[in-house]
N, C-alpha and C positions, 0 to 999 in steps of 0.2 A: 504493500500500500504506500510504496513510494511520494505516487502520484499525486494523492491526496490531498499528503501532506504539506507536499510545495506548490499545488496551488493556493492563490494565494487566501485571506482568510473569509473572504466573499465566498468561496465552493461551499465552507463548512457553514458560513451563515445561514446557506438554503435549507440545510436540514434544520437549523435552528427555527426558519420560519415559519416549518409547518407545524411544529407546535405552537397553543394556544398562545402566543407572545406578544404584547399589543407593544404597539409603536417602536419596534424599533427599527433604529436606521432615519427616523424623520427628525427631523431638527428644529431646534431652537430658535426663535423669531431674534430677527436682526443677526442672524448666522450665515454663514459660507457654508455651501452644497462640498460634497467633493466628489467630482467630474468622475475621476476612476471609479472612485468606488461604485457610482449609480451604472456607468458603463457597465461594469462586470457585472452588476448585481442584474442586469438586463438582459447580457447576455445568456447568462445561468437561466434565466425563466424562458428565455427565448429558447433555448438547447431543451428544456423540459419537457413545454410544449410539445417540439418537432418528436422526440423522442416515442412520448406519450401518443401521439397522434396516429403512429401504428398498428396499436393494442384495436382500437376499436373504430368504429364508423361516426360515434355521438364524440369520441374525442376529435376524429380529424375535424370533425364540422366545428368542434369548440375551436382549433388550430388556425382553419379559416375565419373566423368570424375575429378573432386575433388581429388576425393581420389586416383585414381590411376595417378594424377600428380606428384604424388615424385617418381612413378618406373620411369615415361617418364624420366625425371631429370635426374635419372640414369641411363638411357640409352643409353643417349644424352651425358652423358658425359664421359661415358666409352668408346663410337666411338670414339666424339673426342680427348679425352686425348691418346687412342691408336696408331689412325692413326697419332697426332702430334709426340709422340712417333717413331714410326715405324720412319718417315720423317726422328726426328733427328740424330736418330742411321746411317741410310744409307748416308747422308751429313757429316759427322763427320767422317765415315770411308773412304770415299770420299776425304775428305778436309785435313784427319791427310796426307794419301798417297801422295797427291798433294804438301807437303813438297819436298819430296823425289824424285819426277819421275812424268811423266804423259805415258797412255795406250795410244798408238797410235793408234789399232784401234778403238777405240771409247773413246773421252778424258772422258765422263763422267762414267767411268770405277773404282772403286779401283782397288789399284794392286792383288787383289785373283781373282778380277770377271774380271780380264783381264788374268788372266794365264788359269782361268778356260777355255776359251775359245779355249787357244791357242792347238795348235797341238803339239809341239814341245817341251813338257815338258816332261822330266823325272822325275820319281820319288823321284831321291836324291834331284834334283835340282828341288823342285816342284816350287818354285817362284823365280825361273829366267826362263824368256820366251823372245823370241826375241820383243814381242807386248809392254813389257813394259822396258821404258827406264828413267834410270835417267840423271836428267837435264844436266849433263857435260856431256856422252856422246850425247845427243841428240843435243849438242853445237859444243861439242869440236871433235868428233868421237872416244873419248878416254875414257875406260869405268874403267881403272886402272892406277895409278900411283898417284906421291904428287897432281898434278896440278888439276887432276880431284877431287879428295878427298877433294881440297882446296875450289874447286868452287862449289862443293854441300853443302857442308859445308857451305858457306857464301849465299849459294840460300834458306838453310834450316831456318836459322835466321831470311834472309829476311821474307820469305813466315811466321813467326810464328810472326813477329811484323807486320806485313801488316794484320792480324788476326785477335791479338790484339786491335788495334789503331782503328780499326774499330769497335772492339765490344764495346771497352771503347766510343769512340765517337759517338755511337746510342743511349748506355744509358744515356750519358750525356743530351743529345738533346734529346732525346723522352720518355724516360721514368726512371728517376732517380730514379724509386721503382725498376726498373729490376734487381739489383744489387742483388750480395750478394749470402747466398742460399734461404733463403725468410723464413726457416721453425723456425725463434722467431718470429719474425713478424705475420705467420701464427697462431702461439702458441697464442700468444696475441689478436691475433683477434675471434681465437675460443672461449677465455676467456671472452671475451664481451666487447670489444674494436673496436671503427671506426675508422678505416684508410681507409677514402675515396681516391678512385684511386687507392689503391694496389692493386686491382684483377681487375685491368679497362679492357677493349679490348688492350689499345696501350699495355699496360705493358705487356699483351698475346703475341701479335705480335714481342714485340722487345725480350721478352726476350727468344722467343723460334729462333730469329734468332742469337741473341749475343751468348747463349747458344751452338751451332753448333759453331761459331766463336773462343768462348774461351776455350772450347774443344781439339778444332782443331790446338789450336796455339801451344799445347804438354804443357801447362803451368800444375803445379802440384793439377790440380780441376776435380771433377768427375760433374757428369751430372743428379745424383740422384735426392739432394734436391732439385734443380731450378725445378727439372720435377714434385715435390708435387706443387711447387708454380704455373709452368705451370695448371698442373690438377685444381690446386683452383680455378683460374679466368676462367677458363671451364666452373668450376661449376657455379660461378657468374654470366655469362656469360647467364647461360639459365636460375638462377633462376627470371631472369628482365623478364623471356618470362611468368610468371606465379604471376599471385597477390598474392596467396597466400604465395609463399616465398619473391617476390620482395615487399611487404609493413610489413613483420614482421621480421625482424632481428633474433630473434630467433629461427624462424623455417629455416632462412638463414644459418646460422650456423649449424644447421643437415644436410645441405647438404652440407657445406665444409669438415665438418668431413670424410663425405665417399668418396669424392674430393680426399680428401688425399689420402685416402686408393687404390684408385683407381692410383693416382700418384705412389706410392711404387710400386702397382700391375706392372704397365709398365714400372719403372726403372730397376726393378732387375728379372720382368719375375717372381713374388710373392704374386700371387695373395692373400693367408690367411696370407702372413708375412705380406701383405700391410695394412689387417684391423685389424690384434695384432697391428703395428708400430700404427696406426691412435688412438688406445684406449691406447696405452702403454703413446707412445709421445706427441703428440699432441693433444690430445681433451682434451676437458674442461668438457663438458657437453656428457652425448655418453648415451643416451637411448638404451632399446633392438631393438626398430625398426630403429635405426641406423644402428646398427647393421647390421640387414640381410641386410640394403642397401646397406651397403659399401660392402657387400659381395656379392648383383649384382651387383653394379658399379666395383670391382676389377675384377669381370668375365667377362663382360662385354669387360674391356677395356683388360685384359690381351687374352682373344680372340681373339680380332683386333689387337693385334700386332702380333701375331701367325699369322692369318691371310697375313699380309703383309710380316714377314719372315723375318726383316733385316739381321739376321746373315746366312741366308743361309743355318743353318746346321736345320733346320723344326722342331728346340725346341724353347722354351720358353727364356732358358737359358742361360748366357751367360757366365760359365764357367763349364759346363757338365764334371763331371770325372767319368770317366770309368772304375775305380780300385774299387774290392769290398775285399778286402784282409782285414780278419780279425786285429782288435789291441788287443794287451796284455795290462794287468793290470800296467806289471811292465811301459809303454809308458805316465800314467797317471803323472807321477814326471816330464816329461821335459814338457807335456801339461799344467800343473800346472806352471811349470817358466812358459814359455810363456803367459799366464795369468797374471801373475805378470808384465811381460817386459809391457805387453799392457795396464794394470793400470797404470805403469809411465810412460808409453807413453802419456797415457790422460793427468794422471795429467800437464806432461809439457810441452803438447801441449796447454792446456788452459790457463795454464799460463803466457806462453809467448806470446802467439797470443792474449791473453785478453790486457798484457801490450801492444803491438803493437798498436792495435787497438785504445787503452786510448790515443798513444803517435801522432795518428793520428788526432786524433780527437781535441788534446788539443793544437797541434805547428803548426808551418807552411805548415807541408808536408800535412796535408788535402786539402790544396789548391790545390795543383796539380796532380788530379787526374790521368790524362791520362800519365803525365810524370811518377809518378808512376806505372801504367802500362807497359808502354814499357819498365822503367828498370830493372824491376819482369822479363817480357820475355825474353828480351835482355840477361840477367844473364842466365835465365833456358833453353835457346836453346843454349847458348855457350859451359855451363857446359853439357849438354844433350848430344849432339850430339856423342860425343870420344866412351861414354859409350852405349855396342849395345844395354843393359835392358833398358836403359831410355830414348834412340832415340826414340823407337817406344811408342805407346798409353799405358797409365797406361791397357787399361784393355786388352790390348794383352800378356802385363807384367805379370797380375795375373794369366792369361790365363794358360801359361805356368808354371809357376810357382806352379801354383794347379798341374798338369797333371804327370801324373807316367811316369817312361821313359819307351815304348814298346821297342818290334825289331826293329818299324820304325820309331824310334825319330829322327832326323838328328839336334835335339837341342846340342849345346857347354855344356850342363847341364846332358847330357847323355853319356858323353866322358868317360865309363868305360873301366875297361882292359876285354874284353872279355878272357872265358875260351876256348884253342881251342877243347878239346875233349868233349866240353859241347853239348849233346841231351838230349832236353826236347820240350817240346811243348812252341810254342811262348809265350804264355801270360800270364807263370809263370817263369822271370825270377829268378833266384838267386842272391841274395847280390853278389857284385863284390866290386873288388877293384877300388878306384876312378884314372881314369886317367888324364893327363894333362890337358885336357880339363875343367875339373869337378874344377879343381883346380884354373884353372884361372876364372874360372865362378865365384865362392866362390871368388875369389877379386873384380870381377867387382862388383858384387851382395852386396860386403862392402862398397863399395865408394858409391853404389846405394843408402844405406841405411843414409846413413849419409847426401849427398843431399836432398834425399827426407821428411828426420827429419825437416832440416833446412828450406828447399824452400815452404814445405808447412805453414810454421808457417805464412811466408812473404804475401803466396796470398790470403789464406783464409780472407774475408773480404773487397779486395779490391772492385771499383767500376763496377764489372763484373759481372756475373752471374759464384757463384761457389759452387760447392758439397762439401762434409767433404767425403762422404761413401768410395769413391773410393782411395782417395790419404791415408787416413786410413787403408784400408783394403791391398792397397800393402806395406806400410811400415809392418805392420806385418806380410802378405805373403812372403817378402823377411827374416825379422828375423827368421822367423819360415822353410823355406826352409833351408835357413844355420845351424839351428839348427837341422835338420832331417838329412841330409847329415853326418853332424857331428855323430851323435845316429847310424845310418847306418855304418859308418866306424867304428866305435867300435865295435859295432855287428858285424860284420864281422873278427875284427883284434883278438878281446877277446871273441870268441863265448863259452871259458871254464870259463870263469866269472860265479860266481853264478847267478848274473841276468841274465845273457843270457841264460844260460843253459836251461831252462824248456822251452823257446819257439823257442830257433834259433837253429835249427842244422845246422851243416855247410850243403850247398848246397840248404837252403830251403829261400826263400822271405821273411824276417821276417819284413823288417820295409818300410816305403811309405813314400818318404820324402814329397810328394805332400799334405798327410794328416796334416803333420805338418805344412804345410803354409794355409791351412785352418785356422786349429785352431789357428794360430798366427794371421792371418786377422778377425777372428771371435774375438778375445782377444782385440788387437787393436781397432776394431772401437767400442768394449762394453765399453773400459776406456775412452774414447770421448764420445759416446751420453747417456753410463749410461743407455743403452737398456739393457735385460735379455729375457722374454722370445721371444720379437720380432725378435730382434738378430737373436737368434739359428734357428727360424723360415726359417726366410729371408734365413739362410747359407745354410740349406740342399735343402729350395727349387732351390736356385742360383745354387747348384751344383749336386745336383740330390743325394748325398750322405749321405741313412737314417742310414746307420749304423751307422754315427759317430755320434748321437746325443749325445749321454755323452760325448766323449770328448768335444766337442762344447761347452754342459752345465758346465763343469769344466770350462774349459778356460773364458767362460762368468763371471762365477760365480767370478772366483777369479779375473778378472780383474776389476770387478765391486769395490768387497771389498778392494783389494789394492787401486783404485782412491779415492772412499769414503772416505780411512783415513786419505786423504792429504785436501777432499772438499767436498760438499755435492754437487757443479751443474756441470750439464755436460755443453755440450760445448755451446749448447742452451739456457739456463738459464742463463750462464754465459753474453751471448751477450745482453739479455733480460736487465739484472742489470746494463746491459754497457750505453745500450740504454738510459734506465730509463722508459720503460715499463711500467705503472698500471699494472704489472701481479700478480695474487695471488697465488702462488703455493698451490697446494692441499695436496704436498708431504712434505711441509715443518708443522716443528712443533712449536708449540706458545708457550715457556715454561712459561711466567713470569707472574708476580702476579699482573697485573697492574688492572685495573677497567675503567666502561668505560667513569664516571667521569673525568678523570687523560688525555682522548683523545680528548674527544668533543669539540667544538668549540661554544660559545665563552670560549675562557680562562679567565684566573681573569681579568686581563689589559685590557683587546678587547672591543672592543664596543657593544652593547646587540643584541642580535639576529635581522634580517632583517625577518619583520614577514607582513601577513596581517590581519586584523579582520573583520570577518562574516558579518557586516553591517554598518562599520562606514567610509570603505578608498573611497575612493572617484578614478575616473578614473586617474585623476592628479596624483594625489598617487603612482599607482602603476605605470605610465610609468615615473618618478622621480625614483621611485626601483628599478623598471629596468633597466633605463639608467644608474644610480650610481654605480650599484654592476654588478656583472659576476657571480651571484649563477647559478644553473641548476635548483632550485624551490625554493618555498618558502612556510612555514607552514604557517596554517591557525588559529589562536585561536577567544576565543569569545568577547575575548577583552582584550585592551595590560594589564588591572589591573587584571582582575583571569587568561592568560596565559593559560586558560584551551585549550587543543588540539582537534579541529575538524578534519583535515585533510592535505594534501599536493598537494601544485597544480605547475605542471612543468612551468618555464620561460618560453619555447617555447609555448604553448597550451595558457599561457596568451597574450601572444603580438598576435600571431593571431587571438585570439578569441575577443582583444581590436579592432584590426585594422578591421577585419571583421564587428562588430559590426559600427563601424565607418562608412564602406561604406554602409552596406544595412541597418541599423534600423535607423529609423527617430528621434530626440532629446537624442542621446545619445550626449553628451559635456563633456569637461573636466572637471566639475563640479558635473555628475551623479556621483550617489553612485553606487557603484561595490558590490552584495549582492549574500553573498554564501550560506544564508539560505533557506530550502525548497519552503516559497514563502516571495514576499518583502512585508511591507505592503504599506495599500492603502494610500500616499500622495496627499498631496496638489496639483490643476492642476498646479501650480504656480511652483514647486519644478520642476527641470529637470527630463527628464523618466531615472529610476534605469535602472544598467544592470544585469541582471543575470547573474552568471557564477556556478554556482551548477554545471551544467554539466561536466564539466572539470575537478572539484575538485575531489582526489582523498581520499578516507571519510576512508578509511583500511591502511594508512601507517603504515609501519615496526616500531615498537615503542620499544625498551629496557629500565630498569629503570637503575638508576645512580650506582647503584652497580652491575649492572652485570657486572662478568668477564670477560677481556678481550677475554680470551681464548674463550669464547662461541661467544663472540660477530665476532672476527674472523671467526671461524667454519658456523655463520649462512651469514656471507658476501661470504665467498665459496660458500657455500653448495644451496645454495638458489640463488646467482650469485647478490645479491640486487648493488644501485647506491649509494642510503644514508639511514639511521637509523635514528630517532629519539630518544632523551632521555628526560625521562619523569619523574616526581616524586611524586606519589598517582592523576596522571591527568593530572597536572601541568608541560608544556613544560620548561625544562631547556637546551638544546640546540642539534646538530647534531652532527651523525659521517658521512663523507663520505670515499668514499672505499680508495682515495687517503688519508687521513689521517690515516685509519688503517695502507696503506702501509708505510706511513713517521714513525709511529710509531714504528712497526718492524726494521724498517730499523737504527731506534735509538736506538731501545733493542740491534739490531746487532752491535753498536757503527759504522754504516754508515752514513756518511750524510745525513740526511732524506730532504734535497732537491733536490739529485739525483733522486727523485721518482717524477719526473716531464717527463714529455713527451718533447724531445729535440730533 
């Protein structure tokens, strides 16, 4: 029985498990997984199975039904994260409108699917209809002048802090994980970290209802991230309906990865940008048959939002443009600024909202959640309302703002000097001169941008549920619209310029200012999250627009490298460090010469290792260890004078396997010898009965010698996702690394405090 024995102590657990043995192996809230051990532990059930499945007909069919339980998973959670999906969009467009006005015949109407209705609409005036009425006249019968103007004004505040205070005070009370946009958190949890209750049911419930709420309040947050963190607890959600993910944490985790993916998939109507985002961003660990899952789970769910249709227009999409007008070469230099604008946009969005965040965290004003909240609002419905771009919904804002001006634009953005002996066919106009219109749009669209810099630095973070994607992607929709407009009036005033000259003739469409608010939104949110090719993904499927893939990639590309040379994290990472996360970035690099000597624990001063030996500790012993210390295990040697290393056995696996023993084996006392040798020998009847615990010990710990480089030692705590290492010297244990010490360690190369790498 060689074989047994050196496998390693995962073989012998399995017999361990099929006695009645509750929990073990599951872990401690705010713990590290360890990657090996769930692997092996998977592999063993999986080999069982296969095994078993030859015996009989009812086992092979339990063997199949096995294996095609991860598609079910994904099935299940592409419905739901859809249909949740589908729900929030249609409440949100509901409840932004319900600011402004309510649809008399039918209040649970928006104002589009109330004009749809009506008879009575003309085409200039498509959304004014007699059905729908806002709140002054419907008060006052007065639908024009100061007094009306005044009391929608003062209804529209209300209705956005009555939103608010509501959404703030569900999370408060029901699920204080709801908050935030959830996707560091998720990061970290994909990395092998428990945070028990962040993916619960409640946190499901409240935060896809606060989420509609703070939406809806018009506050400067999009609905993206919160909807990956919706989609996760999806997935958590069904993988409890299945043992084989609800008792291994690691195979848990391949299915939050495609969670995700499937989340992107129904935020932005992206399905392949959702499973790049999921491998780019957020996963830790992404095998190939992750992979194709996340690629039926994003199908999946991006179906059933099809399916259900919120936007009415029977795309995917929720900013579809219609303009396929070639770009010129010479258009690649303002796409390039724009890139740049969007890298200092990151960079000093992260910076200040990092400070913010620090400044909440460390004064008073943490305290007061909710009043923070409503004065966020209060501010941003005040300043909102004047201005028409930032009265209505960020993404009605982008909306427009991507879209070309046709014949039938009846937008203030389209206020050209038309030509009057101009005949052409509709849907190629010619550059025009800008008229008053255009011109005052271009101030509002200034003051926009400058609010929107500012207010989103304040919400991002607070205790709400909020996106980065969106409020990102219009602050550089706006930059980049003004800067096309601009590029357009030139071309048109200096078409004999050398640069104009080879592709504008007078009289012919040369430039799309809509393209450039792409590519400024596409620039924009790459200097925040430090995406590349998900990014560009996510932009063409959002808008249906594949020619522009190179500019896209310009604009990504240099937004990227501009933020990078002010910081290596985006905005994620950033909050990760804020937190104090165990995250180990995969992307960062270890340059320093240190050994792993110079990390392990004990140091010189410390006191000697907390150990146990093979047949001398007695049961007293070890629940004295246990009770005194807070390790997560403890090495096993042959005895405390040769320190030679047999193995590792977890804290938790020993107090149950104590306490257990305690109720069903007869003469164990706190006087038995505790014996991790293959067998005890034979004692005296006189002597208390020994207890075994072999089984439990794990005989293959991760073991490095004193001079390995840190750098590897790093590399193999990634790579392999381990809890703690071993250091050992010709046999001979000289002490641990655990993962938190690697990260204290970095974090001291980085001259950071190495006690912010504490979970807080």
């Amino acid at each position: 029985n060689v074989n047994k024995g050196s496998m390693n102590g995962a073989g012998n657990l399995m017999d361990f498990l099929d006695e009645p043995f509750p929990d073990v192996s599951t872990y401690e809230d705010f713990h590290t997984i360890d990657w090996l051990r769930e692997k092996s532990r998977d592999t063993d059930r999986h080999r069982k199975i296969t095994s078993k499945s030859k015996e009989s007909l009812w086992e092979l069919i339990k063997s199949l039904l096995d294996a095609w339980s991860g598609w079910v998973v994904m099935l299940l959670i592409g419905l739901l994260s859809g249909t949740l999906a589908g729900v929030i969009d249609l409440a949100v467009d509901w409840m932004t409108d319900l600011k402004e006005g309510v649809c008399l015949s039918a209040f649970w109407y928006s104002h589009e699917q109330c004009c749809w209705t009506s008879n009575e609409t003309t085409f200039d005036d498509r959304d004014k209809c007699p059905q729908w009425q806002k709140w002054a006249e419907l008060m006052t019968g007065h639908a024009e002048g100061a007094g009306a103007y005044v009391l929608n004004y003062f209804l529209y505040i209300l209705w956005a802090l009555l939103f608010s205070f509501l959404a703030v005070s569900l999370v408060r009370v029901f699920a204080p994980y709801a908050c935030g946009s959830g996707i560091p958190e998720i990061k970290t949890i994909l990395s092998g970290f428990i945070i028990r209750g962040y993916l619960g049911k409640w946190t499901l419930l409240i935060k896809t209802v606060t989420l509609v709420l703070a939406v809806s309040s018009g506050l400067s947050l999009g609905k993206e991230g919160p909807l990956v963190h919706v989609a996760c607890c999806c997935g958590n959600l069904f993988c409890s309906l299945f043992s084989k993910y609800s008792k291994n944490e690691g195979k848990r985790r391949e299915v939050l990865s495609a969670a995700a993916a499937a989340g992107v998939s129904v935020a932005f109507g992206a399905p392949i940008g959702g499973v790049l985002f999921s491998l780019e961003e957020v996963s830790y660990y992404f095998p190939l048959k992750t992979l194709w899952r996340s690629f039926f789970a994003a199908l999946v769910a991006a179906f059933t939002l099809r399916s259900i249709n919120p936007f009415g227009n029977s795309r995917l999409v929720l900013f579809y443009v219609e303009y396929h007008t070639p770009w010129y070469m010479a258009e690649l230099v303002p796409f390039i600024l724009l890139g740049v604008f969007g890298g200092l946009w990151g960079t000093l969005f992260i910076r200040a909202n990092i400070a913010w965040c620090r400044r909440r965290k460390t004064t008073q004003l943490g305290k007061y959640p909710v009043l923070e909240v409503i004065a966020v609002t209060g501010i941003t419905a005040l300043l909102a309302y004047p201005n028409p771009y930032t009265r209505r919904s960020t993404s009605e804002l982008i909306s427009e703002l991507f879209n070309d001006c046709g014949a039938l634009e009846s937008s203030q953005l389209c206020d050209y000097v038309n030509n009057p002996n101009m005949s052409r066919p509709v849907d190629d106009i010619p550059d025009r001169p800008a008229g008053p219109g255009v011109y005052n749009a271009l101030w509002q669209l200034t003051l926009a941008l400058i609010f929107k810099i500012v207010i989103t630095i304040f919400t991002f973070g607070m205790k709400i549920p909020s996106g980065l994607f969106i409020p990102s992607m219009a602050v550089g929709a706006i930059a980049g619209r003004i800067v096309g407009i601009a590029v357009e009036q030139m071309a048109y005033h200096h078409h004999d310029w050398i640069i104009f000259k080879n592709w504008c003739r007078p009289g012919a469409d040369c430039v799309t200012p809509g393209l450039y608010a792409m590519v400024g939104a596409a620039a924009c949110l790459g200097g925040v999250t430090r995406m590349t090719v998900s990014l560009v993904v996510i932009m063409f499927e959002l808008t249906g627009g594949l020619e522009y893939i190179v500019p896209l990639m310009a604009a990504a590309v240099t937004s990227k490298w501009v933020a990078d040379a002010f910081g290596k994290e985006g905005i994620y990472e950033s909050h990760i460090l804020l937190n104090g996360y165990p995250y180990l970035d995969v992307r960062d690099e270890f340059t320093h010469r240190t050994l792993a000597t110079d990390v392990m624990r004990p140091r010189r001063n410390d006191p000697p290792l907390a150990v146990l030996t093979q047949d001398s500790t007695t049961v007293e012993d070890v629940e004295t260890l246990i009770k005194d210390t807070d390790y997560n295990g403890f090495p096993v040697v042959v005895s405390r004078e040769s320190e030679r290393l047999i193995g590792f056995v977890q804290r938790r696996d020993l107090t149950l396997a104590i306490k257990n023993a305690r109720q069903k084996q007869d003469g164990v006392v706190s006087s038995s010898v505790v014996y991790f040798t293959e067998d005890a020998p034979q004692l005296p009847a006189s002597n208390p009965q020994p207890l075994k615990l072999r089984r439990i010990l794990n005989l293959s710990p991760f073991t490095v010698t004193d001079h390995t480089p840190m750098e590897t030692v790093v590399d193999i705590f990634r790579k392999l996702g381990l809890r703690q290492c071993l250091v050992t010297r010709s046999g001979r244990l000289l002490g641990i690394i655990t993962k938190k010490d690697v990260l204290r360690h970095m974090a001291q190369m980085m001259n950071q405090d190495p006690e912010s790498i504490m979970f807080n």
